[in-house]
C-alpha positions in Angstrom: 245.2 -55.4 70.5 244.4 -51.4 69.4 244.5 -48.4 71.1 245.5 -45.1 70.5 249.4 -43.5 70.8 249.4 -41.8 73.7 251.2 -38.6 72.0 248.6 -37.6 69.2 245.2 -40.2 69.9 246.2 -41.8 66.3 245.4 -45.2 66.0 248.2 -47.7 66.7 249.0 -50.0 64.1 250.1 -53.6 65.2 253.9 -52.7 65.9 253.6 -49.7 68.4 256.6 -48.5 70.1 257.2 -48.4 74.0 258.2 -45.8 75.5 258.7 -45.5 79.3 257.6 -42.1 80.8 257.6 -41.8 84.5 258.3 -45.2 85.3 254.8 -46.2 83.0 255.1 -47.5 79.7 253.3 -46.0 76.8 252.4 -47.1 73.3 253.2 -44.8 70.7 252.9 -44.5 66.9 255.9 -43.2 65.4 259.6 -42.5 66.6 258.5 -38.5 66.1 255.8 -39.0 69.1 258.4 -41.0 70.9 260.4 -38.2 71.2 258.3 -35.8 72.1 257.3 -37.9 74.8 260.9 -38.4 76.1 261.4 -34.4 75.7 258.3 -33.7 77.4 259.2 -36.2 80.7 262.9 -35.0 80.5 261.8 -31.0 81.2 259.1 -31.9 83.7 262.1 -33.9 85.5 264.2 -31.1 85.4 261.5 -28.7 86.7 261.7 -30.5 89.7 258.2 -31.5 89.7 
C-alpha cells in the first residue's frame, strides 16, 4: 500500500506515520511533515474556523 504524504506529495515508504488532523487521519513521511501538519491544524483551530 503507496501513496503520497499528505504534507509534501513525496512518496510514502512502507512505515508512514499517522497523523490525525481534524478528526481524519493522514499518512505522512517524516516526523518534519508531521509537524507541520499538527502546527498547521492547531492555528486554523485557534482562528476559530
Amino acid at each position: 500500500m503507496s501513496g503520497t504524504c499528505a504534507a509534501c506529495d513525496c512518496e510514502l515508504d512502507e512505515s508512514p506515520i499517522k497523523v490525525t488532523i481534524g478528526g481524519n487521519i493522514v499518512e505522512v513521511c517524516c516526523e518534519d511533515c508531521a509537524q507541520a501538519l499538527r502546527e498547521a491544524d492547531a492555528s486554523q483551530a485557534q482562528s476559530g474556523s
